[in-house]
C-alpha positions in Angstrom: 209.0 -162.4 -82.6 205.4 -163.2 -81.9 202.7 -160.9 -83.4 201.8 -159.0 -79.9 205.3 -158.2 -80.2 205.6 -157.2 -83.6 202.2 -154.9 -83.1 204.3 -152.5 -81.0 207.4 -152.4 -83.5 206.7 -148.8 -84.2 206.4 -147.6 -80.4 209.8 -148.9 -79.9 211.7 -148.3 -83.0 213.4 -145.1 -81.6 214.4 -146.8 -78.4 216.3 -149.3 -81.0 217.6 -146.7 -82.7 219.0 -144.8 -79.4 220.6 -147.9 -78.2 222.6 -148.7 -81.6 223.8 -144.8 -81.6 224.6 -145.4 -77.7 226.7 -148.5 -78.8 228.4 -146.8 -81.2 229.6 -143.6 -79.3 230.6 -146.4 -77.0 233.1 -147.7 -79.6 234.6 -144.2 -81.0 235.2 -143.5 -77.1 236.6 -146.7 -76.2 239.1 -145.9 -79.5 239.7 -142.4 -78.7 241.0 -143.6 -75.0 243.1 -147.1 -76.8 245.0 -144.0 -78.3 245.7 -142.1 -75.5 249.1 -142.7 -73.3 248.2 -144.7 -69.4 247.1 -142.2 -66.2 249.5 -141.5 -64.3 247.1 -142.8 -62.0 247.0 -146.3 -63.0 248.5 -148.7 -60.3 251.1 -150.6 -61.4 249.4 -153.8 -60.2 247.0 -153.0 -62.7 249.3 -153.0 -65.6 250.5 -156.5 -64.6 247.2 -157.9 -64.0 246.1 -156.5 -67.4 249.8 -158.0 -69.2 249.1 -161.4 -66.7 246.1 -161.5 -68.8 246.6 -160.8 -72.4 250.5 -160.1 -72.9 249.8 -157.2 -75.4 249.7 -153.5 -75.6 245.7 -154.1 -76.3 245.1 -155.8 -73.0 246.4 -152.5 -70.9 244.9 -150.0 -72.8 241.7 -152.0 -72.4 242.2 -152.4 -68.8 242.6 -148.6 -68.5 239.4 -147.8 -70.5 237.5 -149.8 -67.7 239.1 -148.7 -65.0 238.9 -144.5 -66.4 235.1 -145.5 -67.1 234.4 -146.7 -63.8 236.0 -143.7 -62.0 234.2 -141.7 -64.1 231.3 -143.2 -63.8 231.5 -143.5 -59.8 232.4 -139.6 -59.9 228.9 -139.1 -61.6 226.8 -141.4 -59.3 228.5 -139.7 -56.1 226.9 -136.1 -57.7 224.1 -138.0 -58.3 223.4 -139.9 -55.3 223.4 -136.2 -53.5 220.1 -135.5 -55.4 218.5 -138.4 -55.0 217.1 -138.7 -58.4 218.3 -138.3 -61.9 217.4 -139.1 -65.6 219.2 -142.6 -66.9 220.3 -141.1 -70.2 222.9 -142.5 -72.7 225.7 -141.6 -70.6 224.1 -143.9 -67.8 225.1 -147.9 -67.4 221.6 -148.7 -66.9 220.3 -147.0 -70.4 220.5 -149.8 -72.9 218.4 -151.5 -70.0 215.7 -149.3 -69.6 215.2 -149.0 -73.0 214.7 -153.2 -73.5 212.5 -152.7 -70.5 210.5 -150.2 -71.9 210.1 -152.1 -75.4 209.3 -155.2 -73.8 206.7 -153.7 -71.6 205.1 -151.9 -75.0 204.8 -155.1 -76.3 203.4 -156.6 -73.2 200.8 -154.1 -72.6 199.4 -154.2 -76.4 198.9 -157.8 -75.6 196.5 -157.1 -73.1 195.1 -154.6 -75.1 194.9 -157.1 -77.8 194.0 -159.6 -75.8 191.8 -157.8 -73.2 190.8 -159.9 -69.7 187.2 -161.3 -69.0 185.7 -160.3 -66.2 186.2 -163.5 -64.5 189.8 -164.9 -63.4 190.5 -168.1 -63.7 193.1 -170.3 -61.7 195.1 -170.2 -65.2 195.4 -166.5 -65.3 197.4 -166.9 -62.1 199.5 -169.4 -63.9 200.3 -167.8 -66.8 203.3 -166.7 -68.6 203.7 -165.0 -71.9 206.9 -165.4 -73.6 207.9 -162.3 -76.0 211.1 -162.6 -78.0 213.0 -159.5 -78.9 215.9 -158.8 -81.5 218.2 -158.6 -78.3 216.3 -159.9 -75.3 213.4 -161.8 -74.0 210.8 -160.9 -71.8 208.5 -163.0 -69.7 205.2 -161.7 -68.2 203.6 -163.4 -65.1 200.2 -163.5 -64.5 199.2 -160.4 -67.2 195.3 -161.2 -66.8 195.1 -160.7 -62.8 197.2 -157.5 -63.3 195.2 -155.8 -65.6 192.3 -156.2 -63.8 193.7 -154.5 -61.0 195.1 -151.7 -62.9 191.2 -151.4 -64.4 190.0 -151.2 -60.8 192.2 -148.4 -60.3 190.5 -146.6 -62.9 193.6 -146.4 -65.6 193.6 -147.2 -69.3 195.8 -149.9 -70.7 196.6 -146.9 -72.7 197.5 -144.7 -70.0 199.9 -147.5 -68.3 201.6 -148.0 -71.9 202.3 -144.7 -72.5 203.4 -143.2 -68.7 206.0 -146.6 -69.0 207.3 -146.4 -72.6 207.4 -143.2 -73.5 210.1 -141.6 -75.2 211.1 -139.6 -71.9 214.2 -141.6 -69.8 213.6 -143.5 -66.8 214.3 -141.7 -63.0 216.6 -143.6 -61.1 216.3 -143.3 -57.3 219.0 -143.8 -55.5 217.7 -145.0 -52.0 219.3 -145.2 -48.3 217.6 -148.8 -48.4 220.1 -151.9 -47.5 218.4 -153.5 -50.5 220.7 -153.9 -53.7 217.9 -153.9 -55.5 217.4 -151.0 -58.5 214.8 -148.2 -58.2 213.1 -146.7 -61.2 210.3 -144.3 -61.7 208.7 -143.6 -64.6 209.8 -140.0 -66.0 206.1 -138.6 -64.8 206.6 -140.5 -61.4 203.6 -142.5 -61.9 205.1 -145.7 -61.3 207.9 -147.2 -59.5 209.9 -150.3 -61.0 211.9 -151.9 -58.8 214.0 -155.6 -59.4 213.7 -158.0 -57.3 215.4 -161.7 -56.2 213.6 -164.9 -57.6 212.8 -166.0 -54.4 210.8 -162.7 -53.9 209.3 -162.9 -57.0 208.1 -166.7 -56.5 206.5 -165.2 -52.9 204.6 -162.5 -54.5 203.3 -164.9 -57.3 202.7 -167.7 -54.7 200.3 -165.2 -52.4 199.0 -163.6 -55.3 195.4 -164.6 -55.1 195.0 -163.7 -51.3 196.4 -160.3 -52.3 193.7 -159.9 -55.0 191.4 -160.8 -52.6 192.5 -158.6 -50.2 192.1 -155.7 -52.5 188.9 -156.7 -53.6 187.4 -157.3 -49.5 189.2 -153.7 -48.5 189.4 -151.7 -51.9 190.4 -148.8 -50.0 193.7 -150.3 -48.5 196.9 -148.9 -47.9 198.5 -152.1 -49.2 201.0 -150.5 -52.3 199.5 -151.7 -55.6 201.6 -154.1 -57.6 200.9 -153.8 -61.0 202.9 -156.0 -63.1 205.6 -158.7 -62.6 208.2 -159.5 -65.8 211.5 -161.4 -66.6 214.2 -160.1 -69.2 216.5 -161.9 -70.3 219.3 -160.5 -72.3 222.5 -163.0 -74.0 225.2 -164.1 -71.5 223.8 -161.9 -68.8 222.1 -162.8 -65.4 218.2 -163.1 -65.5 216.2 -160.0 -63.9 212.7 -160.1 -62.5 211.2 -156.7 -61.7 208.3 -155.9 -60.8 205.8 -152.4 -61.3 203.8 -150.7 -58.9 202.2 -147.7 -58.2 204.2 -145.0 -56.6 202.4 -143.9 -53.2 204.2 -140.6 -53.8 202.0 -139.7 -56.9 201.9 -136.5 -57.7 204.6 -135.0 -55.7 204.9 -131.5 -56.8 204.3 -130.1 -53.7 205.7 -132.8 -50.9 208.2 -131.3 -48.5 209.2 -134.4 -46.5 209.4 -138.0 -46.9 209.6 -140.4 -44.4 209.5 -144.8 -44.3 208.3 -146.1 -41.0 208.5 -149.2 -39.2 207.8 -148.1 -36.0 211.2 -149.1 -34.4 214.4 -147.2 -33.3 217.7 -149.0 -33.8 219.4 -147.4 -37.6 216.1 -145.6 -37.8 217.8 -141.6 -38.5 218.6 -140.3 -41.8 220.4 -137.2 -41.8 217.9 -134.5 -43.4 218.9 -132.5 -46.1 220.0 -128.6 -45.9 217.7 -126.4 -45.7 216.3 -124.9 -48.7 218.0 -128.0 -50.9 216.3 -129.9 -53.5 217.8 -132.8 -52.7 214.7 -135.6 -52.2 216.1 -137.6 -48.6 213.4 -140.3 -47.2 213.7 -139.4 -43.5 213.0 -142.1 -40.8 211.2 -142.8 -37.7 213.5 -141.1 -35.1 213.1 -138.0 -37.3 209.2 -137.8 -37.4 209.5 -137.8 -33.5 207.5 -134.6 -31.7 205.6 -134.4 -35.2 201.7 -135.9 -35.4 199.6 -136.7 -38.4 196.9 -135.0 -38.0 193.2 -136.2 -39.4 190.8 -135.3 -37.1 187.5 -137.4 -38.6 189.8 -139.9 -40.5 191.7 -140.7 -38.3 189.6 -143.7 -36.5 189.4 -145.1 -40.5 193.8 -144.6 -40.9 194.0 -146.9 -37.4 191.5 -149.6 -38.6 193.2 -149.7 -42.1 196.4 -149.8 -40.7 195.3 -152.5 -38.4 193.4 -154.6 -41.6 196.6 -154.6 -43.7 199.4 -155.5 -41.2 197.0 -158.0 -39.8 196.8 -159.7 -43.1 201.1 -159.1 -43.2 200.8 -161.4 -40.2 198.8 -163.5 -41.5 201.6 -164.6 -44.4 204.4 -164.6 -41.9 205.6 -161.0 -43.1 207.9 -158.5 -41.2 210.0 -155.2 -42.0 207.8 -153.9 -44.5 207.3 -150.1 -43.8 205.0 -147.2 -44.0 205.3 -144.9 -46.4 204.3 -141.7 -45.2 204.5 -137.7 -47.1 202.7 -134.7 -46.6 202.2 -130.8 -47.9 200.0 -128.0 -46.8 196.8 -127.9 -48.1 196.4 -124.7 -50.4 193.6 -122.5 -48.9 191.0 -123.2 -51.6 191.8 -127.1 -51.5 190.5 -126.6 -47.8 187.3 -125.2 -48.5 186.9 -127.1 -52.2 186.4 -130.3 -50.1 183.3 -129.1 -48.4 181.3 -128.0 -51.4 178.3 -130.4 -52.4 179.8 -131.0 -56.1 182.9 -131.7 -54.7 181.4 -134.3 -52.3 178.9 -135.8 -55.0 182.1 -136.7 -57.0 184.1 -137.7 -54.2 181.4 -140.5 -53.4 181.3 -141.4 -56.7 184.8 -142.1 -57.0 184.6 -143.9 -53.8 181.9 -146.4 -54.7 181.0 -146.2 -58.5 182.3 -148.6 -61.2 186.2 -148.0 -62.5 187.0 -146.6 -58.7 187.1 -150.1 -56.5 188.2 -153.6 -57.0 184.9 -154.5 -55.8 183.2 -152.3 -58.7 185.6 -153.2 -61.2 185.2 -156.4 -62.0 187.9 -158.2 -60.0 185.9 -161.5 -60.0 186.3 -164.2 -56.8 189.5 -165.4 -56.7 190.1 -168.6 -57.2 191.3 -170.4 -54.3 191.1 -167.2 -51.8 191.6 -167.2 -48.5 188.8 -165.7 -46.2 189.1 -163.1 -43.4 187.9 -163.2 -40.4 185.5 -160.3 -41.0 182.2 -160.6 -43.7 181.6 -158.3 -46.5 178.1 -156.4 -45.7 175.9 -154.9 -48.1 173.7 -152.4 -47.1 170.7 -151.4 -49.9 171.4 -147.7 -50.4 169.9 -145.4 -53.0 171.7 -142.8 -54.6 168.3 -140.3 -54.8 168.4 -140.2 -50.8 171.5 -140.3 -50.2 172.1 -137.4 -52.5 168.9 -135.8 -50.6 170.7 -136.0 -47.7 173.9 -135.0 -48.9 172.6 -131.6 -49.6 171.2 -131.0 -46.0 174.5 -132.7 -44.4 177.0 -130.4 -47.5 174.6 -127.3 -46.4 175.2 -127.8 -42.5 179.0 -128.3 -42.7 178.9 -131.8 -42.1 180.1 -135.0 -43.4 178.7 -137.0 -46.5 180.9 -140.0 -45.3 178.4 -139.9 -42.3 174.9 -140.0 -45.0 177.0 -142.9 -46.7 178.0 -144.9 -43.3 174.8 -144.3 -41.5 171.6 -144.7 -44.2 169.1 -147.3 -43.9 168.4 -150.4 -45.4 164.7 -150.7 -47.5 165.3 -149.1 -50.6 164.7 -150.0 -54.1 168.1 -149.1 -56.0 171.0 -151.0 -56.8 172.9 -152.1 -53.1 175.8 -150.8 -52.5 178.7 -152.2 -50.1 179.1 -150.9 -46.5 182.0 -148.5 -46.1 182.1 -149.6 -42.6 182.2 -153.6 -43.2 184.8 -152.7 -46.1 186.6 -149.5 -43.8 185.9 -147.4 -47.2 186.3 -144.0 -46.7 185.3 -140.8 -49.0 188.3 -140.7 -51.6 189.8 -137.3 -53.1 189.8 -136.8 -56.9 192.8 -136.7 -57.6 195.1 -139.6 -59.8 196.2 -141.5 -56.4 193.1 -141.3 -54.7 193.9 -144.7 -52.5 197.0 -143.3 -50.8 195.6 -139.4 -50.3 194.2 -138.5 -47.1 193.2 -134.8 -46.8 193.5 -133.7 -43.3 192.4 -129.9 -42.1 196.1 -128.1 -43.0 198.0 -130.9 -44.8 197.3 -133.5 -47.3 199.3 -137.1 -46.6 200.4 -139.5 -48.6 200.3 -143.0 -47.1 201.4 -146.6 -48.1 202.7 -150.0 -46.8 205.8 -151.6 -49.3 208.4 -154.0 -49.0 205.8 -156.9 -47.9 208.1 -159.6 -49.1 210.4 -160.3 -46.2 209.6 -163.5 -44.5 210.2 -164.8 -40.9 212.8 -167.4 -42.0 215.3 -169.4 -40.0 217.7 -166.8 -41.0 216.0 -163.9 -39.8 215.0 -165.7 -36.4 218.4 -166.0 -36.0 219.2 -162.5 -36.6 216.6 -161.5 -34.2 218.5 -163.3 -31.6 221.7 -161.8 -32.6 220.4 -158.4 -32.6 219.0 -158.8 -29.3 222.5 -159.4 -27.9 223.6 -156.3 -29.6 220.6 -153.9 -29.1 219.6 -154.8 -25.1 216.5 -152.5 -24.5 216.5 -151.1 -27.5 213.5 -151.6 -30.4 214.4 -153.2 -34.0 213.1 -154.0 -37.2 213.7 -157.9 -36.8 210.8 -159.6 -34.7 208.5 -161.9 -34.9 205.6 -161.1 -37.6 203.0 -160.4 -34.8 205.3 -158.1 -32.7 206.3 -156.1 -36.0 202.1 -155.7 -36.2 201.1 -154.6 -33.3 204.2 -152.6 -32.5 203.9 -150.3 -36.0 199.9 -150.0 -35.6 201.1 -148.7 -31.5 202.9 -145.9 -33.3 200.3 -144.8 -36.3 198.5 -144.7 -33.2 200.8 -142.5 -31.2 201.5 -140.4 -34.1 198.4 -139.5 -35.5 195.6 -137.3 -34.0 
């Protein structure tokens, strides 16, 4: 074991520990059913397969075991999958998993912390790949350097990241409506979303890393969802699984009362809602946010120019049926008024534009090998001492601070400060998500584009054909890159007011 792993042998003893005891309750009930005469439910076409394959008494009883521990297991993820959500624990198949991710991401995090990132990224920080061997596993970690200076721009602690993602508490498992086979966790506070993923995604992500940094780093207030790690585990005689961690747009979600994912099309695009008054968590779709509006008043003209800036830059790497995430829940009546007092705007603005709170401010250096946009990064020289000045008068009269931030003139002798309207910044909420918050006057939305990996291959212009046999007149997800753009910023458009 290498000595970044070794430094985080005592944040993971416990998960070894749980998976030894899990292995041996394993064994006593795998014993318990040996000794136990065959269900009367067993087919007899499983006895012979089992007898085809071993000839002995051993091989049926050990064919039953399976089968009795699938059924059971499929009776619990059918309960399950009616909530939406549940805790991997030791009775879950997934456990022994999750805990090997959690220790290999201990040890990966202390190596940053160990080994903390310069300011400046280099064309080998994109490259690399620690190696961390484990008593029973091996875990790879792309690109650690480039990561951690994104997670620094979004104002968290190594510290903070370690502990929300190895801490003692299990693992959510979401079980999604998604066609994906891919598997959904969430960290047991909800921060973050883990989520595997194919190699050939993987080697996409990795591939357009550096434009995406750059991205970030042009338009710090994007919508894009944050990806904030990208490891490989290995584990003996069992397939290779990269995953990937990002930040959940649906952070904190005490309070959300409806979910929906977007991508502005019709065809397969209803999900049956859940009863009312259920706790079930269901992610709705487009055909069921139909007759409903988000409504933003002054932020809206910034949602439609940030929607545009991101799927434009989708396009731009030949992307299509990514979707919008989208959430809401009523604003509490002080929340309402909270946002218009002059502290409350004085921190807001800091957040926005001060150190810690923006790629930009963060020290995300150039990327090497970045691809420009089409539009320039402004500065305009801005100082705080007038801006606050004005801030008072504009806090005093009802208005907007975003407008003293957007409209002041250049001439001044403090430090300059980047255009919100060359970057499409906005005033950000303080609050732990700020990037995917928008307040509007009754309800506070949560927003977010995922799934960007999906590329226009041969194979999907093929099923664009096919589907347009199948679908005459009618809208679906498969289309061109520069349809699936314009089309989904048509309906943030028609949907938002």
């Amino acid at each position: 074991m290498s000595s970044h792993g070794q430094s985080v042998n005592k944040l993971t003893c416990d998960t070894h520990a749980r998976i030894q005891s899990h292995a041996e309750m394993r064994t006593d009930r795998a014993q318990r059913l040996h000794d136990l005469p065959l269900s009367a439910s067993t087919s007899h076409a499983e006895m012979e397969m089992s007898a085809a394959a071993g000839g002995l008494g051993m091989s049926v009883h050990r064919q039953r075991s399976g089968t009795v521990k699938r059924r059971r297991w499929g009776g619990l993820r059918q309960q399950w999958k009616l909530l939406g959500l549940f805790e991997i624990d030791q009775q879950h198949e997934l456990y022994s998993l999750t805990c090997m991710m959690k220790e290999g991401l201990a040890a990966a995090i202390q190596n940053t912390i160990d080994n903390a990132p310069t300011n400046e990224l280099s064309d080998d920080d994109f490259r690399l790949e620690v190696t961390q061997i484990h008593k029973d596993f091996t875990m790879e970690t792309f690109a650690g350097p480039v990561f951690a200076s994104l997670r620094g721009s979004l104002g968290m602690t190594e510290q903070e990241y370690q502990q929300s993602l190895c801490s003692e508490n299990c693992y959510l498992q979401f079980i999604s409506n998604s066609k994906s086979k891919a598997d959904f966790f969430l960290t047991n506070d909800k921060r973050f979303f883990l989520k595997t993923q194919n190699k050939r995604e993987i080697k996409f992500l990795l591939a357009n890393l550096n434009i995406y940094m750059e991205h970030l780093k042009k338009y710090p207030h994007s919508l894009l969802v944050k990806f904030l790690g990208v490891h490989r585990i290995k584990i003996p005689h069992r397939r290779k699984k990269y995953f990937i961690v990002m930040q959940s747009v649906f952070y904190p979600d005490d309070r959300i009362n409806s979910r929906y994912d977007i991508k502005g099309c019709e065809v397969s695009r209803w999900t049956e809602p859940a009863p009312e008054g259920s706790q079930i968590i269901v992610v709705l779709k487009d055909l069921n946010f139909e007759g409903q509006y988000i409504t933003l008043e002054r932020q809206r003209p910034w949602l439609l120019r940030q929607v545009e800036i991101d799927t434009h830059f989708l396009r731009r790497l030949n992307v299509l049926d990514y979707s919008l995430l989208l959430a809401h829940q009523p604003l509490h009546h002080d929340e309402r008024h909270q946002s218009l007092s002059f502290a409350t705007l004085i921190m807001r603005t800091k957040k926005s534009v001060n150190p810690g709170s923006s790629p930009v401010h963060a020290g995300i250096a150039a990327v090497p090998g970045a691809v420009p946009e089409d539009d320039s990064i402004l500065l305009l020289s801005e100082t705080n001492d007038s801006c606050l000045t004005q801030s008072q008068r504009v806090a005093s009269s009802g208005g907007s601070l975003q407008t003293c931030l957007e409209h002041s003139g250049p001439g001044s002798d403090a430090a300059e400060l980047p255009d919100f309207r060359a970057q499409n910044r906005r005033l950000l909420p303080n609050l732990k998500n700020p990037v995917h918050v928008i307040d509007g006057p009754e309800q506070r939305y949560f927003i977010g584009i995922i799934d960007i990996f999906t590329v226009y291959s041969f194979k999907k212009r093929m099923e664009h054909l096919w589907k347009r046999l199948r679908h005459p007149g009618r809208s679906f997800s498969t289309v061109s890159p520069q349809s699936y753009y314009v089309r989904l910023c048509h309906w943030v458009e028609d949907h938002t007011k």
